[in-house]
ZAMARGU-4260 file (C-alpha; in steps of 0.2 Angstrom, whole numbers, plus 5000, padded with zeros to 4 digits):
<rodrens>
0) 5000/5000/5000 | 5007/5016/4995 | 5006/5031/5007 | 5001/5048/4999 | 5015/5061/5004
5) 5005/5073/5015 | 5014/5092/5017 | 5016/5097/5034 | 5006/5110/5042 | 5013/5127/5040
10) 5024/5132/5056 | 5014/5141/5068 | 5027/5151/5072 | 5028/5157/5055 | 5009/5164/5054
15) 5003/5178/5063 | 4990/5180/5077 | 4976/5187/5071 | 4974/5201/5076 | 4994/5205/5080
20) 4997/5217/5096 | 4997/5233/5094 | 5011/5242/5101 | 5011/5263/5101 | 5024/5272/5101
25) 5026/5289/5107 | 5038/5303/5110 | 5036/5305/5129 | 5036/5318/5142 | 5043/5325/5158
30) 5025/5333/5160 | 5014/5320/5170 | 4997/5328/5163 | 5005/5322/5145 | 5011/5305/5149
35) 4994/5303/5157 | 4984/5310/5140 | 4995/5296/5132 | 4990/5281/5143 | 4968/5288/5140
40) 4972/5286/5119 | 4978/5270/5122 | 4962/5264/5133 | 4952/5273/5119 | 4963/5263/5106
45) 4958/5247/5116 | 4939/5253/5117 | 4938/5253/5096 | 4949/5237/5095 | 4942/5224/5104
50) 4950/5208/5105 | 4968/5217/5102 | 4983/5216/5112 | 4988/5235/5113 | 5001/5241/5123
55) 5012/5257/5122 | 5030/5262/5121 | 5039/5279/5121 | 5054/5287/5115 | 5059/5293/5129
60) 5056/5301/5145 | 5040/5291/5149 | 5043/5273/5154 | 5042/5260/5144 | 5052/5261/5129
65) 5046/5255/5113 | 5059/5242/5112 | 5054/5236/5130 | 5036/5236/5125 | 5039/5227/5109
70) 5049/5213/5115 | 5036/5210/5130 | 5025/5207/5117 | 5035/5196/5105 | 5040/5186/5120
75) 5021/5182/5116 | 5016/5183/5100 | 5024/5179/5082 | 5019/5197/5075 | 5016/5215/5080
80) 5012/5233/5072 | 5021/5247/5077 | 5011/5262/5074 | 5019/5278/5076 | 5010/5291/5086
85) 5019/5305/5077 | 5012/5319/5067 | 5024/5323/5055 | 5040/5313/5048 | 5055/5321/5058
90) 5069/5309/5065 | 5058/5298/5080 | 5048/5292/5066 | 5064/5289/5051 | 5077/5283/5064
95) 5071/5281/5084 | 5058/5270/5083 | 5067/5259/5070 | 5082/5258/5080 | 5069/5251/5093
100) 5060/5237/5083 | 5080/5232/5076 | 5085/5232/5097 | 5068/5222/5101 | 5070/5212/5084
105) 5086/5205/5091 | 5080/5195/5104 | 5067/5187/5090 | 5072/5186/5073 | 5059/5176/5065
110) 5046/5189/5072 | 5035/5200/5060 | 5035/5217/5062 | 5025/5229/5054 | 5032/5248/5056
115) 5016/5259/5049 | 5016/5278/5041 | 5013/5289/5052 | 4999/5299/5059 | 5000/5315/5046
120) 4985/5325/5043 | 4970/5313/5038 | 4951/5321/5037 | 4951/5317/5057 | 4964/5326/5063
125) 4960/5339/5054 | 4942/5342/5062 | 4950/5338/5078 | 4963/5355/5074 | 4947/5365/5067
130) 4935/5362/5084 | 4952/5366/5094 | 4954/5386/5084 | 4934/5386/5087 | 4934/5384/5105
135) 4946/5395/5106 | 4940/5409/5095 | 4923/5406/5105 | 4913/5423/5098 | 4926/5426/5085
140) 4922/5426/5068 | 4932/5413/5056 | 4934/5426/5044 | 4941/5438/5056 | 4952/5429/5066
145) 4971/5425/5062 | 4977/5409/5064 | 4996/5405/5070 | 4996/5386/5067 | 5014/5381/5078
150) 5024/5364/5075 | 5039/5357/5082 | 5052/5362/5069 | 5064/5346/5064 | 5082/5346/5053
155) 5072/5334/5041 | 5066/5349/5027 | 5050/5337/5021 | 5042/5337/5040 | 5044/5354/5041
160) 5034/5355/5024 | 5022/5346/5029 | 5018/5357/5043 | 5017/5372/5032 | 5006/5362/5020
165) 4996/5357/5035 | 4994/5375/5039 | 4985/5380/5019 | 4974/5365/5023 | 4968/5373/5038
170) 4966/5389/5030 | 4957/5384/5014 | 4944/5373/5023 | 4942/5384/5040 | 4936/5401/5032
175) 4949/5409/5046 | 4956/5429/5038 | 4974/5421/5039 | 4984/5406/5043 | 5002/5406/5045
180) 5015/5393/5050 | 5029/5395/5064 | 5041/5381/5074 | 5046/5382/5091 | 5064/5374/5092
185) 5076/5372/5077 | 5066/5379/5061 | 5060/5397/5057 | 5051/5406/5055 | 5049/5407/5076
190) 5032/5409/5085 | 5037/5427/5091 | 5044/5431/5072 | 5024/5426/5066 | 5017/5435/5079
195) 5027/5450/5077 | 5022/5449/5059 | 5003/5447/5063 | 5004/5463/5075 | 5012/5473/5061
200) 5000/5469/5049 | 4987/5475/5061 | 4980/5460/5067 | 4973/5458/5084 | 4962/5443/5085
205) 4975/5432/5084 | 4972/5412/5090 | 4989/5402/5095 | 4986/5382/5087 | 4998/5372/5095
210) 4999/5358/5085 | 5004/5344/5095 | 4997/5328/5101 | 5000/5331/5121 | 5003/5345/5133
215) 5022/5345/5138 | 5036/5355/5134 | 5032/5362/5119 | 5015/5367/5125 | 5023/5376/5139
220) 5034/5382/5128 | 5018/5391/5117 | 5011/5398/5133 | 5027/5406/5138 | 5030/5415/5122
225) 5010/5422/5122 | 5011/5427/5140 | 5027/5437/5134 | 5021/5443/5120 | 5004/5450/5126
230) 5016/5458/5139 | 5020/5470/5127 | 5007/5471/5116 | 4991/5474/5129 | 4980/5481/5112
235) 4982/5461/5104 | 4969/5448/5110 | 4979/5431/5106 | 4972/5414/5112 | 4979/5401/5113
240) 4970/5382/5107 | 4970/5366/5118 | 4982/5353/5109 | 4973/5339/5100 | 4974/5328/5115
245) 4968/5309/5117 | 4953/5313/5107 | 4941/5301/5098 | 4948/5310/5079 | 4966/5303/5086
250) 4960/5286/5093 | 4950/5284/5074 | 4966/5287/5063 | 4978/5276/5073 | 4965/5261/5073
255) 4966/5264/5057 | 4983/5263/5055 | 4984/5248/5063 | 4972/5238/5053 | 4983/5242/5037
260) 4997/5237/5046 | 4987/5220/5054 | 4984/5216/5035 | 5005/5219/5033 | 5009/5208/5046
265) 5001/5192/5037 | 5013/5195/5024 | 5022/5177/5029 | 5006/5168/5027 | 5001/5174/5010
270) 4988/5188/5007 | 4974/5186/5021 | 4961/5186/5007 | 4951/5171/5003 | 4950/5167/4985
275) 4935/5162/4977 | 4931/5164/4958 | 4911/5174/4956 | 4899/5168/4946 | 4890/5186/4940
280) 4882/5180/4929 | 4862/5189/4930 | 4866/5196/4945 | 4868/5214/4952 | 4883/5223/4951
285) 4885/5240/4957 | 4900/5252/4953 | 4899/5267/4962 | 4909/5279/4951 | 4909/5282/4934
290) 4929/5285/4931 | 4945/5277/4926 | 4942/5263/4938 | 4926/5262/4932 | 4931/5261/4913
295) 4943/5245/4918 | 4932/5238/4929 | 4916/5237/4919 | 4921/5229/4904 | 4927/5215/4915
300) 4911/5213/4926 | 4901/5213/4909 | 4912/5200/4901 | 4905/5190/4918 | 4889/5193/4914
305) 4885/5205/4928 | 4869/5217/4927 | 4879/5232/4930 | 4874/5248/4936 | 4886/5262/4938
310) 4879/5277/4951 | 4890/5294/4944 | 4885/5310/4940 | 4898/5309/4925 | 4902/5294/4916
315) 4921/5291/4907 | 4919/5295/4889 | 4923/5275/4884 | 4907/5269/4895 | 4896/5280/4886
320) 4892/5267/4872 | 4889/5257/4882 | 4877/5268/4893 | 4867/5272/4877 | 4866/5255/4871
325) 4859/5247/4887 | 4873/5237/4892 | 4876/5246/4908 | 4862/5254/4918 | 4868/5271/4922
330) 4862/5283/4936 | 4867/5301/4933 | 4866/5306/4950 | 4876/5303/4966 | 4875/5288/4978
335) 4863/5283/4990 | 4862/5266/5001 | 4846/5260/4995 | 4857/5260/4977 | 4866/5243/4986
340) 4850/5235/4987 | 4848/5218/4979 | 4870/5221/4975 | 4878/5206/4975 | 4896/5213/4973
345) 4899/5233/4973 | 4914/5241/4970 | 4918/5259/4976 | 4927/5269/4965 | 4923/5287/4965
350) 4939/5302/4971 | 4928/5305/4986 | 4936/5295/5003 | 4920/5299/5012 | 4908/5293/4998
355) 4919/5277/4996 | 4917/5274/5013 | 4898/5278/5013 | 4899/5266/4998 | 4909/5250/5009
360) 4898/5256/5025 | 4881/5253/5018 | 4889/5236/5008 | 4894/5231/5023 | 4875/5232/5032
365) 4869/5222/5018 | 4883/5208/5018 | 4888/5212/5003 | 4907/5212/4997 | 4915/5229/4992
370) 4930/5233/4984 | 4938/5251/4988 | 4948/5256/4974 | 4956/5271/4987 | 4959/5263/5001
375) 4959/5242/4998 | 4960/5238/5018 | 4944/5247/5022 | 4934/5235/5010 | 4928/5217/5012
380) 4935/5213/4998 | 4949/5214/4986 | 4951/5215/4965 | 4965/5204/4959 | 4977/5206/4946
385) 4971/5195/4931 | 4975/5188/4916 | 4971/5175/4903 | 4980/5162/4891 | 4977/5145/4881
390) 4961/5144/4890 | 4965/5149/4909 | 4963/5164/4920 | 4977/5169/4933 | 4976/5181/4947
395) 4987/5186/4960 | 4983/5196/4977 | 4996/5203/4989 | 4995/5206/5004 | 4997/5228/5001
400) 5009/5228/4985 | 4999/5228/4968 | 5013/5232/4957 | 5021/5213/4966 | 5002/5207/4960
405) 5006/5212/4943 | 5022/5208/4942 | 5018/5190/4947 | 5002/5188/4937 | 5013/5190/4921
410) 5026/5178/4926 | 5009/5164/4929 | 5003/5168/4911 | 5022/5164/4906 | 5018/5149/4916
415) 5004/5143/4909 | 5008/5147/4889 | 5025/5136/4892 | 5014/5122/4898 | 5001/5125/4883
420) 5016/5123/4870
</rodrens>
């Protein structure tokens, strides 16, 4: 009797928890009130992750450090996500931090960690900075109140730009009469230069926006420099704005970054996406969008046999024939959730994050799958790349590298016409 050879199971070791541990890693502070701000984002971290290990790591300053926390958790757990509670991209988040996951790496080599981008400026944190210059403003008017938006000031040029991007952001969507950018250590312009320059111009309604995670330091810092400067300019009414703090906005964007990295971190066990081939044929499809995605999208979906409908105020120029003819069912208008109804498969594809997730959010109430062409993570699920030859279709999916799914799609099409031959 022969024995059929039986591959051994994959090495636990080898596949991430799901979920990985969270670890967050912050800057720290000598300030207890802003160590203690840290520790409430992480409960409210917790709060929207249930069922994940998260635990934090700092810098410096505040104890632990990240490498400290990391390898407690490795000690643990195959896997981890580092997300970096940083707002801009200045030397904790390009050297510090990795020098922490190398240190804690040490001590277990076969471990996956996935470092995350940073926080930046997503639509969150932005309405977090907005309700921070209202409150302080209070009667103000937008329009005639001057901004001074105040970052840290790094050597790394791009951080610094950010920061002054950050600050035309704030202006073009807050309606405020001005917004200008200042640092308070290493980069110029100064806080006291800006303000000198707000006063000259004749402002006096002037809010202070320190743009900073925590109270420590640097927010100390702020307040001195006000206090002096109203000192000697008793005609200006400056305010100065809470920092962000351990808000619900802040506690929103590093989930988020955690579950793109969660997704990273399967990387050793193939993509974490279950394929299955769909049979459309009859059924609903709903593309929500009517743009480039949409124009590579559709053709396929027809070639299914989906009953495709496309929800877009505007439609790409190659779908129009196919509008007029009756192969495509399209709605000249924006979306709705009731436009889901009956969907078998959706795919969200328009340039507006917030209708896209509208789009995955009401897919999601009516079990059905959706594909998010911005932000693939925040779907259910996935397009692959595809391709057909001598009778065969190919796909590949990534774990968050499509160019790699591409790549690897052509060399299976190589694959398969060598066998046709």
């Amino acid at each position: 009797m022969t024995t059929a050879h039986v591959p051994a199971p994959t090495d636990p070791a080898a596949v991430p928890a799901s979920p990985p541990p969270l670890v967050i890693a912050g800057h720290g502070t000598r300030v207890n009130a802003g160590a203690e701000a840290a520790f409430a984002l992480v409960e409210k971290v917790r709060a929207l992750l249930p069922g994940v290990r998260v635990e934090a790591g700092f810098v410096e300053l505040t104890p632990p450090t990240i490498d400290e926390a990391l390898t407690e958790v490795l000690a643990d757990e195959p896997a981890a996500v580092v997300v970096p509670l940083m707002i801009g991209t200045g030397g904790h988040v390009r050297e510090d931090i990795p020098e922490a996951i190398r240190t804690a790496k040490t001590s277990f080599p076969d471990a996956t960690v996935v470092y995350t981008r940073h926080l930046g400026s997503p639509a969150p944190m932005i309405a977090a900075v907005h309700a921070r210059i209202a409150a302080a403003r209070g009667e103000w008017a937008a329009d005639q109140t001057d901004v001074l938006m105040v970052g840290r000031g790094c050597q790394v040029t791009d951080a610094n730009a950010d920061h002054v991007r950050l600050s035309r952001v704030i202006f073009e969507s807050g309606g405020y009469h001005q917004v200008l950018s200042a640092f308070i250590q290493v980069a110029r312009p100064s806080l006291p230069e800006i303000l000198r320059q707000y006063y000259a111009s004749g402002s006096r309604r002037i809010v202070v926006m320190p743009h900073y995670l925590f109270t420590g330091r640097l927010d100390q810092w702020v307040h001195q420099h006000v206090a002096d400067f109203r000192a000697e300019h008793a005609d200006a009414e400056i305010r100065v704005a809470e920092v962000i703090g351990p808000c619900d906005e802040l506690a929103h964007v590093v989930a988020q970054r955690y579950k793109e990295g969660a997704l990273r971190a399967r990387t050793s066990a193939g993509s974490p996406a279950y394929l299955a081939g769909l049979l459309l044929n009859g059924r609903k499809v709903v593309v929500v969008g009517g743009g480039c995605v949409a124009r590579r999208r559709v053709p396929a979906l027809l070639k299914a046999g989906a009953r495709v409908e496309v929800i877009s105020p505007d439609l790409h120029a190659s779908l129009n024939p196919l509008a007029e003819s009756g192969a495509i069912a399209w709605h000249a208008r924006p979306f709705t959730p009731s436009d889901l109804d009956g969907a078998w498969y959706v795919l969200a594809s328009t340039d507006s994050a917030a209708t896209n997730a509208a789009v995955a959010q009401a897919a999601e109430e009516r079990h059905t799958y959706c594909v998010r062409a911005d932000r693939a993570a925040d779907g259910s699920a996935w397009t692959p790349a595809t391709g057909e030859a001598a009778g065969v279709t190919v796909a590949a999916i990534t774990s968050h590298d499509p160019v790699r799914a591409r790549r690897i799609r052509n060399r299976f099409i190589e694959v398969v016409n060598e066998e046709s031959l």
